[in-house]
N, CA and C atoms of all chains as a GROMACS GRO file, in nm:
protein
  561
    1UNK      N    1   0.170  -0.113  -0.396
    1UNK     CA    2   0.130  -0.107  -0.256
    1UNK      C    3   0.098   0.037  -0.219
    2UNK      N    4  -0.016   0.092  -0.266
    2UNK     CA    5  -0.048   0.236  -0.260
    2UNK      C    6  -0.108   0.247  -0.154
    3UNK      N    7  -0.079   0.388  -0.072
    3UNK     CA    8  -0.264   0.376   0.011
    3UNK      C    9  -0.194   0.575   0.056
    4UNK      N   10  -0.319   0.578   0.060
    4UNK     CA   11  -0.313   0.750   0.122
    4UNK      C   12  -0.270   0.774   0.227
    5UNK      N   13  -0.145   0.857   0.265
    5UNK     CA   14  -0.089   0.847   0.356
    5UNK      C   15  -0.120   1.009   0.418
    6UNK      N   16  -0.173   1.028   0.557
    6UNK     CA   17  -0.198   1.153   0.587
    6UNK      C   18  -0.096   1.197   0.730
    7UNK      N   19  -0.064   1.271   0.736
    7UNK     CA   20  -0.031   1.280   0.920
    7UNK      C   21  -0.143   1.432   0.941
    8UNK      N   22  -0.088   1.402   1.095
    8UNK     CA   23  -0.239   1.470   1.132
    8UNK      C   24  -0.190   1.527   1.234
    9UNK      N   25  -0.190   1.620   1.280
    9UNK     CA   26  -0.146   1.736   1.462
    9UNK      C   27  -0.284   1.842   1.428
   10UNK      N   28  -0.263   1.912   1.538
   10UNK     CA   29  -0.409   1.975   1.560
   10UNK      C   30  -0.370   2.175   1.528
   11UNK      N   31  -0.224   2.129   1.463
   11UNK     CA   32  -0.154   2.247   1.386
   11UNK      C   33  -0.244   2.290   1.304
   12UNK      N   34  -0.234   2.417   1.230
   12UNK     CA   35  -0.330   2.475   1.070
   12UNK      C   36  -0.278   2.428   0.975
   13UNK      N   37  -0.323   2.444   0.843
   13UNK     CA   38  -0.257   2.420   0.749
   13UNK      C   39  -0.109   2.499   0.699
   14UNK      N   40  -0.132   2.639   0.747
   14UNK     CA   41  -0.041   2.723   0.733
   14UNK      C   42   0.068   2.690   0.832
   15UNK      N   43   0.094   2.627   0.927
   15UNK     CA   44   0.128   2.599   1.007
   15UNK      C   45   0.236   2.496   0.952
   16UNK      N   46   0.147   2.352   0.865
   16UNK     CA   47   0.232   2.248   0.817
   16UNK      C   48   0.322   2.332   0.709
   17UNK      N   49   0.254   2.394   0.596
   17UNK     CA   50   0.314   2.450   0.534
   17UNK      C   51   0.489   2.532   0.581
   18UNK      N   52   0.442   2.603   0.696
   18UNK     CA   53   0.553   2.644   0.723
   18UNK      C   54   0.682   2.585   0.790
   19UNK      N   55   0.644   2.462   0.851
   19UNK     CA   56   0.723   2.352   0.890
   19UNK      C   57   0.787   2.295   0.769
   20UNK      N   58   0.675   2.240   0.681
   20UNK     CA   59   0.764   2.181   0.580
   20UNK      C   60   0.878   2.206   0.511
   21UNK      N   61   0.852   2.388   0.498
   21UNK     CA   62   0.947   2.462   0.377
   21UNK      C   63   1.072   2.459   0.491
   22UNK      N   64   1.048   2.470   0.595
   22UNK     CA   65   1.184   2.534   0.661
   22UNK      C   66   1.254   2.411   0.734
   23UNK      N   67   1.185   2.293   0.768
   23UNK     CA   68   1.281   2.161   0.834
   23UNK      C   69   1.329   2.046   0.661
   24UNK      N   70   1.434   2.053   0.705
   24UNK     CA   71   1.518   1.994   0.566
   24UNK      C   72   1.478   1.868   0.574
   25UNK      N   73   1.482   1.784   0.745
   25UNK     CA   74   1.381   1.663   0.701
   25UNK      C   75   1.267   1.622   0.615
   26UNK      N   76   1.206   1.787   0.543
   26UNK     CA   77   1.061   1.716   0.543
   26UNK      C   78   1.060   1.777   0.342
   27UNK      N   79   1.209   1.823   0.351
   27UNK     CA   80   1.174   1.847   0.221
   27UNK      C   81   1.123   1.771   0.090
   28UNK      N   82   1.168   1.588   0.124
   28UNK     CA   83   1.117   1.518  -0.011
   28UNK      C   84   0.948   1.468   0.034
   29UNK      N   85   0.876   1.515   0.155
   29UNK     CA   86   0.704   1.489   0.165
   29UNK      C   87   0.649   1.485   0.065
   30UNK      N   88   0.616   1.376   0.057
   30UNK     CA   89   0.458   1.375  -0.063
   30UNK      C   90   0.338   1.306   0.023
   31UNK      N   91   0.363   1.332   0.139
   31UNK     CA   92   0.209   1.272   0.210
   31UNK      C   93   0.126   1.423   0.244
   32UNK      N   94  -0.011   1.393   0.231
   32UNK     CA   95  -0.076   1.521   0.318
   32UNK      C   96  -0.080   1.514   0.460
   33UNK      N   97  -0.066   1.658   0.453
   33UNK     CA   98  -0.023   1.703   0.607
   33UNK      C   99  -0.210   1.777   0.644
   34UNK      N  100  -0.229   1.696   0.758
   34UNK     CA  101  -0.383   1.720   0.751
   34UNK      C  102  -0.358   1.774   0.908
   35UNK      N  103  -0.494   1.918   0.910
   35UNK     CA  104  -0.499   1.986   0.986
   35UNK      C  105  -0.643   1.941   1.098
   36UNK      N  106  -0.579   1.929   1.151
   36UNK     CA  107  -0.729   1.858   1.304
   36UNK      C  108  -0.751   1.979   1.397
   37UNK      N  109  -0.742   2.104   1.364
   37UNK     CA  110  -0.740   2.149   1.455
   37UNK      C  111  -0.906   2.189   1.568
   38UNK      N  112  -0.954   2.125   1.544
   38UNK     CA  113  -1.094   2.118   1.635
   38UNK      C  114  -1.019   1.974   1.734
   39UNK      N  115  -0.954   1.906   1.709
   39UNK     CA  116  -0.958   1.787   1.790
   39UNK      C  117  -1.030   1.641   1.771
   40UNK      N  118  -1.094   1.737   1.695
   40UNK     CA  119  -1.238   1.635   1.661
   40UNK      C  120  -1.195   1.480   1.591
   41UNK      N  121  -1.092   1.511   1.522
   41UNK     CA  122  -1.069   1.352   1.446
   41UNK      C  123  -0.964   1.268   1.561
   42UNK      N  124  -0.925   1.363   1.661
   42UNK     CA  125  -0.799   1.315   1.736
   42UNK      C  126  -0.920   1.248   1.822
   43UNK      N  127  -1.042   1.281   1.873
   43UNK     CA  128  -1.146   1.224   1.974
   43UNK      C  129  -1.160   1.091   1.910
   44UNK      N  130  -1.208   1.111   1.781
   44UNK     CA  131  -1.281   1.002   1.688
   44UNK      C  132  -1.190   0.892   1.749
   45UNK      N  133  -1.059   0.868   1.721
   45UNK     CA  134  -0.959   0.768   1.719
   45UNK      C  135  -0.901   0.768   1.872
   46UNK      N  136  -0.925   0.869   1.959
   46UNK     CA  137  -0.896   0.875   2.125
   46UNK      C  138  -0.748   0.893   2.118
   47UNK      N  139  -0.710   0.971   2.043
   47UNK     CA  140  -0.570   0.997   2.077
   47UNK      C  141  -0.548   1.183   2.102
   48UNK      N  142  -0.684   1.184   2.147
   48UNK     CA  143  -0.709   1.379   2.162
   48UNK      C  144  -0.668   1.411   2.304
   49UNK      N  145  -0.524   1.494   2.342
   49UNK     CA  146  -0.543   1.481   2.491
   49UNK      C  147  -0.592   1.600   2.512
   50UNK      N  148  -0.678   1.612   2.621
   50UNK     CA  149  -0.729   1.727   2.694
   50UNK      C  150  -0.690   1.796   2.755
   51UNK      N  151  -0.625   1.779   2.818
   51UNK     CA  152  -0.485   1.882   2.889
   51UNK      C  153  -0.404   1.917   2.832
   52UNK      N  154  -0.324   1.859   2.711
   52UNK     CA  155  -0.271   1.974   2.594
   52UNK      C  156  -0.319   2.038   2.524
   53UNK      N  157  -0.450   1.969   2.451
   53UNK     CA  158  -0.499   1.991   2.334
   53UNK      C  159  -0.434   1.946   2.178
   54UNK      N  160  -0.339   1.880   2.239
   54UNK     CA  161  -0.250   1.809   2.116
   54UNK      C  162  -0.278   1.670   2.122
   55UNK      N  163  -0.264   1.575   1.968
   55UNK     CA  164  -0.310   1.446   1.929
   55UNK      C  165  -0.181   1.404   1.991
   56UNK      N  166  -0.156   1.228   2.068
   56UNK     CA  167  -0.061   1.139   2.065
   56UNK      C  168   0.014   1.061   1.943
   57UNK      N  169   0.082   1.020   1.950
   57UNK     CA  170   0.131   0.951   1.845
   57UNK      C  171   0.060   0.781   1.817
   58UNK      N  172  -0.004   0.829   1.747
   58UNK     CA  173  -0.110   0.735   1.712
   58UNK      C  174  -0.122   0.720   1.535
   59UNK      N  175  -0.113   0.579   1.539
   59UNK     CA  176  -0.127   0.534   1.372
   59UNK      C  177  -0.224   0.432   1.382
   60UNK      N  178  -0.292   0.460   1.192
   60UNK     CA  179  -0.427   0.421   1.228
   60UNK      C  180  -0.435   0.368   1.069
   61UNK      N  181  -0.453   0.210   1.044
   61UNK     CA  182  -0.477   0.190   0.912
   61UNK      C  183  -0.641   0.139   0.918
   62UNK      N  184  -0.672   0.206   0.760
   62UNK     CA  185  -0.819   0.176   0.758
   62UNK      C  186  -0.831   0.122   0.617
   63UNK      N  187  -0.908   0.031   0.588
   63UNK     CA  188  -0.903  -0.075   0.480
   63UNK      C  189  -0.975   0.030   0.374
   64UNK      N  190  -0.992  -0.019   0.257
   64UNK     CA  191  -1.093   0.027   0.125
   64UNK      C  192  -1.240   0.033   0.177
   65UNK      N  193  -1.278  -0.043   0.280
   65UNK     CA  194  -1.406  -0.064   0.275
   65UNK      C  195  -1.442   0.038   0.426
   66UNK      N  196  -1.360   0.134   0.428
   66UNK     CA  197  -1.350   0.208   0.588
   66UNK      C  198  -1.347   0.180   0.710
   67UNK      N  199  -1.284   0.025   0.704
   67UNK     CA  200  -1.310  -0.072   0.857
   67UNK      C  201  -1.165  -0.044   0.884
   68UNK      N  202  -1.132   0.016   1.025
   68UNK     CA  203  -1.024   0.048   1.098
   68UNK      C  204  -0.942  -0.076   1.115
   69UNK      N  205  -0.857  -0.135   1.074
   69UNK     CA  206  -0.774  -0.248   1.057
   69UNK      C  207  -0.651  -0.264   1.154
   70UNK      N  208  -0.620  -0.157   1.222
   70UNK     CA  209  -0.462  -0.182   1.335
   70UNK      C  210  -0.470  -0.010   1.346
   71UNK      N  211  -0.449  -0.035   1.465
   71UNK     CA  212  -0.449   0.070   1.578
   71UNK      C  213  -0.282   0.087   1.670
   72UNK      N  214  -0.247   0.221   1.638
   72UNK     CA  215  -0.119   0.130   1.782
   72UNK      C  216  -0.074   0.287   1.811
   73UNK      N  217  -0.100   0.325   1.961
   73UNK     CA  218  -0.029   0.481   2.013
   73UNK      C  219   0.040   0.420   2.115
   74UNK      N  220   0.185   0.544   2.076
   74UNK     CA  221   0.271   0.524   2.186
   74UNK      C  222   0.299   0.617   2.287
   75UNK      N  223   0.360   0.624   2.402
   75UNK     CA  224   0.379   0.716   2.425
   75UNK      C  225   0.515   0.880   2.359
   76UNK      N  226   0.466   0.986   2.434
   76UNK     CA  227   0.512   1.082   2.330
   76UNK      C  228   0.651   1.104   2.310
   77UNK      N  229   0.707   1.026   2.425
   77UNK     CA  230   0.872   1.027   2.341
   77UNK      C  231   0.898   0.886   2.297
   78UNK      N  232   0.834   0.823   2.235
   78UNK     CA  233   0.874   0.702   2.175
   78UNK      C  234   0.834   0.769   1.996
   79UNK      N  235   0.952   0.718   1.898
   79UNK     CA  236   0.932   0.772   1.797
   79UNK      C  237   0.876   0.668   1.750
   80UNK      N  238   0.826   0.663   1.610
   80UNK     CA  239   0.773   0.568   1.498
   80UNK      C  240   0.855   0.491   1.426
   81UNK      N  241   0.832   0.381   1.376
   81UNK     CA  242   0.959   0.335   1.320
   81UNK      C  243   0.855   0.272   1.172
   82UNK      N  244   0.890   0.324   1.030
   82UNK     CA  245   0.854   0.298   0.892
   82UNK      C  246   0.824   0.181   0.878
   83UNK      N  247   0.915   0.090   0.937
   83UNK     CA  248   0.956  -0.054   0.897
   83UNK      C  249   0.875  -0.105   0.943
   84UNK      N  250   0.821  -0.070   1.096
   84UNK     CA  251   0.704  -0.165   1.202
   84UNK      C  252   0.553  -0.143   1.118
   85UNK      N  253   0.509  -0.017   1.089
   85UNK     CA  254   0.394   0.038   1.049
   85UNK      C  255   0.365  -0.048   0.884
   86UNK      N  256   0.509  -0.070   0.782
   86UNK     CA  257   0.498  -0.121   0.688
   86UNK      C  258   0.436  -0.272   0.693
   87UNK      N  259   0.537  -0.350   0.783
   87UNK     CA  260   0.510  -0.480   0.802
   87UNK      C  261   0.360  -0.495   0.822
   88UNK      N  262   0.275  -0.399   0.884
   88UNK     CA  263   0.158  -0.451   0.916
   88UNK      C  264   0.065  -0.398   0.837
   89UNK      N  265   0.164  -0.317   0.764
   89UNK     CA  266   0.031  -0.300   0.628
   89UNK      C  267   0.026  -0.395   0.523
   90UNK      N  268   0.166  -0.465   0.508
   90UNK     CA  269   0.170  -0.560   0.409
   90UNK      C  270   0.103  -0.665   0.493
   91UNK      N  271   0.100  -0.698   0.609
   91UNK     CA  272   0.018  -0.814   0.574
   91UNK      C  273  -0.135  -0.764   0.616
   92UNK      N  274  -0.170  -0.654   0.672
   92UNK     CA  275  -0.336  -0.644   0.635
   92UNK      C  276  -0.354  -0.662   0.486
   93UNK      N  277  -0.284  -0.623   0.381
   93UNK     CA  278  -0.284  -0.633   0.227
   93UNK      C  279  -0.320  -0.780   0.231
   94UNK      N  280  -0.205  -0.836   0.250
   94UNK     CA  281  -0.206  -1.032   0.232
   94UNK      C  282  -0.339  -1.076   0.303
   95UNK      N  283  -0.394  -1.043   0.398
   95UNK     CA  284  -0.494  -1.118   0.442
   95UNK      C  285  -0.629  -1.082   0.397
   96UNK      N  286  -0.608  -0.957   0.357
   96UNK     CA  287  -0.748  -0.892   0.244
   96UNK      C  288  -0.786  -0.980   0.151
   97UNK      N  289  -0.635  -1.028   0.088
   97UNK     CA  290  -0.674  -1.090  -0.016
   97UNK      C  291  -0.681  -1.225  -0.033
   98UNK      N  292  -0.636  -1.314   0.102
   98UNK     CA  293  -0.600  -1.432   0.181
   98UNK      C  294  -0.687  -1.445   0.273
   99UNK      N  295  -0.839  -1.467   0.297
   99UNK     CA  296  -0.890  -1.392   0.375
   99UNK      C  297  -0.899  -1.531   0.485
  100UNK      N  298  -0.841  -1.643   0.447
  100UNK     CA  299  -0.854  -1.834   0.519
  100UNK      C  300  -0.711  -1.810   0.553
  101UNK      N  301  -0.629  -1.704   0.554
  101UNK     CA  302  -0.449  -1.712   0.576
  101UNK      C  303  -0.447  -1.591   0.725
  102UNK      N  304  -0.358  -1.613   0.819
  102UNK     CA  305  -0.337  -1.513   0.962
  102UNK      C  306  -0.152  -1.493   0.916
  103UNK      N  307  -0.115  -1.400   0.912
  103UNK     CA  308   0.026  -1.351   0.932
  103UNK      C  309   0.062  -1.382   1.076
  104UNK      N  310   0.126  -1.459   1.120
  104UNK     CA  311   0.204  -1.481   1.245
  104UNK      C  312   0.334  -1.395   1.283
  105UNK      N  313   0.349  -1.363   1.433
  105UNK     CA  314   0.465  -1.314   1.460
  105UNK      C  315   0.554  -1.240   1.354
  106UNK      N  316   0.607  -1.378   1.337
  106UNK     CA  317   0.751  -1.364   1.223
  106UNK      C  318   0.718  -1.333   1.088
  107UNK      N  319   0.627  -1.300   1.060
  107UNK     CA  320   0.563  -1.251   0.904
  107UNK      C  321   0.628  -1.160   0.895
  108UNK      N  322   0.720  -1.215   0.737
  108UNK     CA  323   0.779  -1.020   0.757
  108UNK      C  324   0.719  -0.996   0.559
  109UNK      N  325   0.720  -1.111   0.455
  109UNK     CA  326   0.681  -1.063   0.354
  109UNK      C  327   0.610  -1.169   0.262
  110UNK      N  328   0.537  -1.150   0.158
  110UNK     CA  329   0.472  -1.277   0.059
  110UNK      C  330   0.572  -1.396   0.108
  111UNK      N  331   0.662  -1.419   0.095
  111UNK     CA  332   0.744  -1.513   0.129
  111UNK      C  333   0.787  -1.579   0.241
  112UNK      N  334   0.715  -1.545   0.388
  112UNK     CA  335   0.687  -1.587   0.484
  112UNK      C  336   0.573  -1.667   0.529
  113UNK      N  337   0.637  -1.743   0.580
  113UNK     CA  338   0.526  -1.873   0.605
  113UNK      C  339   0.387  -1.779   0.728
  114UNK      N  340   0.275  -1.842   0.627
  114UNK     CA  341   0.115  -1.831   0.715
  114UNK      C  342   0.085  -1.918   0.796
  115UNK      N  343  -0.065  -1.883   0.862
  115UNK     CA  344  -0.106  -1.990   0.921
  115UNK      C  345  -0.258  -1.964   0.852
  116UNK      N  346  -0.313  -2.090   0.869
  116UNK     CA  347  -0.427  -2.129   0.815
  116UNK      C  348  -0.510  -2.206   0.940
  117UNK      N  349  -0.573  -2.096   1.015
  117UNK     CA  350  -0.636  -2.116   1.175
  117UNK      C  351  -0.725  -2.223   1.136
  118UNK      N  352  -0.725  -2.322   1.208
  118UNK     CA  353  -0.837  -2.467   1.194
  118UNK      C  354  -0.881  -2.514   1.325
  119UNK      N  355  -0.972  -2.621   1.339
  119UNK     CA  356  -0.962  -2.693   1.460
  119UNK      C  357  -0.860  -2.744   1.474
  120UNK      N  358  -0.791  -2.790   1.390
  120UNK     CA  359  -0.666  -2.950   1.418
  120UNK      C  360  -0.543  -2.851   1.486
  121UNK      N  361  -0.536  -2.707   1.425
  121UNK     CA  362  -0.412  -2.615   1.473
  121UNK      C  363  -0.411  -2.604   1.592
  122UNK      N  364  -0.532  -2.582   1.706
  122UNK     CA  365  -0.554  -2.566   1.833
  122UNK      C  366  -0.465  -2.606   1.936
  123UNK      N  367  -0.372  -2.552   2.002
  123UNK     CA  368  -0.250  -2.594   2.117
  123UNK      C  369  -0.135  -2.664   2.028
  124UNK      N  370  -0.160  -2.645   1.871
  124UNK     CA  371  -0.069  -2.696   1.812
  124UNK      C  372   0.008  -2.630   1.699
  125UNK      N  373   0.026  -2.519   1.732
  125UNK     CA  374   0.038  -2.359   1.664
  125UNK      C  375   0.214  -2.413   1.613
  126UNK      N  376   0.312  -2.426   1.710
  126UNK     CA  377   0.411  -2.501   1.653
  126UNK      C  378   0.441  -2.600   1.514
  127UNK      N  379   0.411  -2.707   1.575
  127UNK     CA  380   0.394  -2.840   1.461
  127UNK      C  381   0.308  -2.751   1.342
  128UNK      N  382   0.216  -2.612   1.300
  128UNK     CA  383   0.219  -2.552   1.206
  128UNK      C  384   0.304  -2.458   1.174
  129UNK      N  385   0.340  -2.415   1.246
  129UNK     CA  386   0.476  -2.324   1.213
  129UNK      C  387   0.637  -2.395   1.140
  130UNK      N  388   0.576  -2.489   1.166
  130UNK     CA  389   0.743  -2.583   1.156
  130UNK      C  390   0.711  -2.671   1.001
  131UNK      N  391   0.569  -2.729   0.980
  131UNK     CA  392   0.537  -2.850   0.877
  131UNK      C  393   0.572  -2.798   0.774
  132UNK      N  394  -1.774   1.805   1.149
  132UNK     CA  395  -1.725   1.700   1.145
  132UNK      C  396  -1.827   1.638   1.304
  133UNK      N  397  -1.914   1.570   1.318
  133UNK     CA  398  -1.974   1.555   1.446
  133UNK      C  399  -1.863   1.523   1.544
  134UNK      N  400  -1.905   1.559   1.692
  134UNK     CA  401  -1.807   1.558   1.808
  134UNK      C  402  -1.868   1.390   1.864
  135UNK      N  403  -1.765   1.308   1.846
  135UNK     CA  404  -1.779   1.206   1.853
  135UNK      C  405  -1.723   1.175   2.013
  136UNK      N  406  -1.781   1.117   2.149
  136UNK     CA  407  -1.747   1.070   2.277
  136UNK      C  408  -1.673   0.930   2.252
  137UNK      N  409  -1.725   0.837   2.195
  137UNK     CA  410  -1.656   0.746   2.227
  137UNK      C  411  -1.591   0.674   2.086
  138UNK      N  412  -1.451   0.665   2.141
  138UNK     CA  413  -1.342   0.644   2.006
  138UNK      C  414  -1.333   0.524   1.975
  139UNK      N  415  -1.349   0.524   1.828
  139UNK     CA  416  -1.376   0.385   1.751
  139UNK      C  417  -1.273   0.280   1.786
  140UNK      N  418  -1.291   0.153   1.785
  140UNK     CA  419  -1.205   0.043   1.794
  140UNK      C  420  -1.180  -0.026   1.664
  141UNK      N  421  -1.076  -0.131   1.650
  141UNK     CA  422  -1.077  -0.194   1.575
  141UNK      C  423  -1.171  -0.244   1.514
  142UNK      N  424  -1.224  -0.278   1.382
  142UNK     CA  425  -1.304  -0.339   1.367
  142UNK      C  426  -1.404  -0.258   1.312
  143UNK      N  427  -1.414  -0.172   1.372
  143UNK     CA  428  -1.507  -0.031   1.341
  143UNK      C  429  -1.501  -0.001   1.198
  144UNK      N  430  -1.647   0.058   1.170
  144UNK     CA  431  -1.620   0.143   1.047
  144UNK      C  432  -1.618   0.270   1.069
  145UNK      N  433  -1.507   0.357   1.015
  145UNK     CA  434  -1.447   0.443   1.027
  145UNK      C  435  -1.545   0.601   0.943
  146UNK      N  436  -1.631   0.657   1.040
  146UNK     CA  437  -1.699   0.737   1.016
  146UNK      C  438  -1.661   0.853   0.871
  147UNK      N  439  -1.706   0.896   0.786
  147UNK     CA  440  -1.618   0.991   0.656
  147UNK      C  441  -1.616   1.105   0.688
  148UNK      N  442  -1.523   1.148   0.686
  148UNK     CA  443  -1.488   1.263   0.770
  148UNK      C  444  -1.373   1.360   0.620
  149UNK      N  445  -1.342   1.463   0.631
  149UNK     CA  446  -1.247   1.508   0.562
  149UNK      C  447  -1.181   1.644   0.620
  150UNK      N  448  -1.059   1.654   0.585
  150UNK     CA  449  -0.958   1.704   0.648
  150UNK      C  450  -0.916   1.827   0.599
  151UNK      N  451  -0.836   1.953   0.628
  151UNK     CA  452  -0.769   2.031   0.564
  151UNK      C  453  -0.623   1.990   0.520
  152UNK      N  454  -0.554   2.019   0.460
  152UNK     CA  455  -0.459   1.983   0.443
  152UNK      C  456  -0.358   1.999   0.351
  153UNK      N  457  -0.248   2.024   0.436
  153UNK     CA  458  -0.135   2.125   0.299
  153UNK      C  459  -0.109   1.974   0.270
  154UNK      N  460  -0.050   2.043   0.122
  154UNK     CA  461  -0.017   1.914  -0.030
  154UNK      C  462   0.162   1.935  -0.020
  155UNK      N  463   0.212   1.908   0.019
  155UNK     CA  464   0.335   1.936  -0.031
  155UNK      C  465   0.398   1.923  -0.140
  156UNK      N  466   0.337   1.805  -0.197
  156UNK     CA  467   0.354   1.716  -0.404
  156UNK      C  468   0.322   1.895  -0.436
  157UNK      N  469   0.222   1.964  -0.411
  157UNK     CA  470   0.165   2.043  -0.464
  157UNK      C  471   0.190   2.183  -0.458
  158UNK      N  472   0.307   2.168  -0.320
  158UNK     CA  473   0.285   2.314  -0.276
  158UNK      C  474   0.158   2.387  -0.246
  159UNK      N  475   0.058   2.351  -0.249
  159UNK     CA  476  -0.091   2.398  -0.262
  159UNK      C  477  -0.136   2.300  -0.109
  160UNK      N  478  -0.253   2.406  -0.100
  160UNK     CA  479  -0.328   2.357   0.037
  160UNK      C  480  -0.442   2.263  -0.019
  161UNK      N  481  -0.522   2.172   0.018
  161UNK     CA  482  -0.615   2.059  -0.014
  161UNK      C  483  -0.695   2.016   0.117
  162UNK      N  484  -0.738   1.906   0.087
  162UNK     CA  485  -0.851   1.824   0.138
  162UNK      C  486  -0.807   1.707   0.138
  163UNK      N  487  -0.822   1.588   0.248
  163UNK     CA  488  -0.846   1.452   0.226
  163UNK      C  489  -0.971   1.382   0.297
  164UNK      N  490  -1.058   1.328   0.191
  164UNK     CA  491  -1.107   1.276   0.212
  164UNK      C  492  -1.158   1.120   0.220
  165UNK      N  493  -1.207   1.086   0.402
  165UNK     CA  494  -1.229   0.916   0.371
  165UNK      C  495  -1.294   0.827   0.251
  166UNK      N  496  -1.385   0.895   0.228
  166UNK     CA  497  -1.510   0.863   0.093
  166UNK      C  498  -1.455   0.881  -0.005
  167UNK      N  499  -1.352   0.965  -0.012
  167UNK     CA  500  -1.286   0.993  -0.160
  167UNK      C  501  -1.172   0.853  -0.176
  168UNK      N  502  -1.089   0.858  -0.045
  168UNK     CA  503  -0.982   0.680  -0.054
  168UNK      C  504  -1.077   0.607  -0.076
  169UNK      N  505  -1.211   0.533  -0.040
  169UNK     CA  506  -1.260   0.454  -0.028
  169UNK      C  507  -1.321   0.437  -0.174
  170UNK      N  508  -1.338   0.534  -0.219
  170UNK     CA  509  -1.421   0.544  -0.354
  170UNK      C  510  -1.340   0.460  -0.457
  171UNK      N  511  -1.179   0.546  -0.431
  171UNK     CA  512  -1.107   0.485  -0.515
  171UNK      C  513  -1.028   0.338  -0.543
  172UNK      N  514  -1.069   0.308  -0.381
  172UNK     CA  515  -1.057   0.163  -0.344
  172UNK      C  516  -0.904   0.176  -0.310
  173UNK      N  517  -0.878   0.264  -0.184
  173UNK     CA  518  -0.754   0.289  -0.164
  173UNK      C  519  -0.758   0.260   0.024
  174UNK      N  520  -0.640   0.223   0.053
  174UNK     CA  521  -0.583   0.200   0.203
  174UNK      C  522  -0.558   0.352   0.231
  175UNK      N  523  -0.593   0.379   0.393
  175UNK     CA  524  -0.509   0.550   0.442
  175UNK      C  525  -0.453   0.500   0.529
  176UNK      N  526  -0.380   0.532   0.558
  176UNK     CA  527  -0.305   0.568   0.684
  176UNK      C  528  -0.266   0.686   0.754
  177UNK      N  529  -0.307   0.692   0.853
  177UNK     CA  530  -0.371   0.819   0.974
  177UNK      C  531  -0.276   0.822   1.094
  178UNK      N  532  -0.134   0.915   1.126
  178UNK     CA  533  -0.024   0.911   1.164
  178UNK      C  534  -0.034   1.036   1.225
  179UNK      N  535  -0.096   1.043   1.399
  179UNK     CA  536  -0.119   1.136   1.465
  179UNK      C  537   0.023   1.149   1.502
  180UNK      N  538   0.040   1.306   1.525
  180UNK     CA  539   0.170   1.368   1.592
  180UNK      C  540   0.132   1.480   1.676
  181UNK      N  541   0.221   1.511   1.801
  181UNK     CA  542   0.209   1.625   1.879
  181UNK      C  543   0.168   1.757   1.833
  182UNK      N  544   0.281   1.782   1.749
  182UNK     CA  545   0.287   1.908   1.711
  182UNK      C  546   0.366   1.940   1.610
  183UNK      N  547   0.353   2.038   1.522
  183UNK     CA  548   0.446   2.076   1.422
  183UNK      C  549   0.604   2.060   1.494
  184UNK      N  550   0.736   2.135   1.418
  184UNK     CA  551   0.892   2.142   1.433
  184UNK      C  552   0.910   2.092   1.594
  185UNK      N  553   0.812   1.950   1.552
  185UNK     CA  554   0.895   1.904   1.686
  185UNK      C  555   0.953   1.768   1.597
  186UNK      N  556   1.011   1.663   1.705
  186UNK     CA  557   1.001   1.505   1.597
  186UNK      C  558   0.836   1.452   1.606
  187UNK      N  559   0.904   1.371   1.482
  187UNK     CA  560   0.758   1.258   1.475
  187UNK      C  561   0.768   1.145   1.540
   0.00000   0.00000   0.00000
């Protein structure tokens, strides 16, 4: 389950660098620490604010084929949570490759029941969740 | 990198753009590029934050 993992602030590179070495949180990083500092990629995705000049907390998965797949900013004292961001990468994965299968709600892994959107499912989303 | 007005939505294809970017695996400073994940037939994930030594 690979995929390139970047974070992004509108910091320099020298900047991440120097964060990294000195906060003990960040000592086992193996993601790139990518420098935005024009703003310009924070516009692209609209998480550029103009009155700081700093990006929001905004996560952004984009498929193999460069189609933006799940979007989700919060506000700036709400932290991130690994587990939420994972779940929805595993199932953009599952439905890439499932492409007649929808991850519902409660999808948490391969082993969680799908849905398979039809006419007959229509107002009857239950009685598929349950059969 | 063009100055783009209006920010992509879901669904969108995600313009190729590439980044500066310290390596930490590397200790060394780098690049990421969209065209380069895509080439390799790889997923990114793009995890905006405020600011450096603050939280994430």
């Amino acid at each position: 389950m690979g995929a390139e993992i970047v974070t992004i602030s509108t910091d320099t590179k020298f900047t991440h660098l120097a964060w990294q070495r000195h906060e003990g949180e960040l000592s086992d990083v193996s993601y790139s620490m990518g420098a935005d500092t024009t703003g310009k990629l924070g516009r692209l995705f609209g998480v550029y604010d103009t009155t700081t000049g700093l990006t929001r907390r905004g996560t952004f998965l984009v498929d193999p084929t460069g189609r933006l797949v799940m979007a989700e900013v919060s506000a700036d004292n709400i932290g991130r949570n690994i587990d939420e961001l994972m779940r929805k990468f595993k199932a953009s994965l599952y439905v890439s490759r499932k492409t007649t299968e929808a991850c519902p709600a409660k999808w948490k892994d391969e082993e969680s029941r799908t849905l398979s959107p039809s006419a007959r499912m229509v107002g009857r989303v239950r009685e598929a969740l349950e059969s | 990198m063009q100055d783009y007005r209006n920010p992509i939505l879901v669904g969108d294809s995600v313009p190729d753009f590439t980044l500066d970017t310290y390596e930490p695996s590397a200790q060394d400073f780098g690049s990421f590029e969209l065209a380069k994940a895509k080439a390799a037939g790889r997923w990114s994930i793009l995890f905006f934050y405020p600011a450096d030594f603050t939280f994430v």
